[in-house]
Every structure is written in C-alpha cells, then in structure tokens.
C-alpha positions, 0 to 999 in steps of 0.5 A: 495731286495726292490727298492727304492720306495718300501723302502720309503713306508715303512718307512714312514708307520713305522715312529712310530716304530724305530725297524722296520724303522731302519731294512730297513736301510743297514749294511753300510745305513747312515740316514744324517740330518745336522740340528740335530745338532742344537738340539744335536744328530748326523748328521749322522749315520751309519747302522740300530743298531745305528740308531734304538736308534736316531729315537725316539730322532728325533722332531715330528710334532705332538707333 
C-alpha cells in the first residue's frame, strides 16, 4: 500500500493519463469537486472504473 504522499506524487506525475491516474484510486476511492457541476459533470464519483472516464472531461490549464 502507498501512503498518502506517495499516492499524491503519483498522481499529480500522471494527470495527463487518466487510466494510470484513475488506477490509484481505491474500489471504494471517491474523487469530490463540488464546482464540477457548474460545468455539467458529477460531484462525485466512486471507484477508479468510474472515475477513469471523467478525468479527461475535467478543465485544464493549459488549454
């Protein structure tokens, strides 16, 4: 098991890739952004076969 720090550093070293980023994430891991439903996409969502396919839909900076 990772510890925390460990699991941030990878996820922020993988933004890019949703399928490696959404495999950090638990059966029972919950990504919560209340501000995504201004723009139309879930609040939240559970487990990282549901939240592989709503990483790519998420605002980027650098776009």
């Amino acid at each position: 098991m990772r510890n925390a720090r460990e699991l941030l550093l990878a996820y922020t070293a993988n933004i890019a890739d949703p399928e490696v980023t959404s495999s950090l994430f638990a059966e029972d891991g919950v990504l919560e952004l209340p501000y995504l439903e201004s723009i139309g996409l879930p609040t939240r969502t559970v487990g990282p076969e549901a939240i592989g396919p709503v990483l790519p839909k998420l605002p980027r900076s650098d776009k």
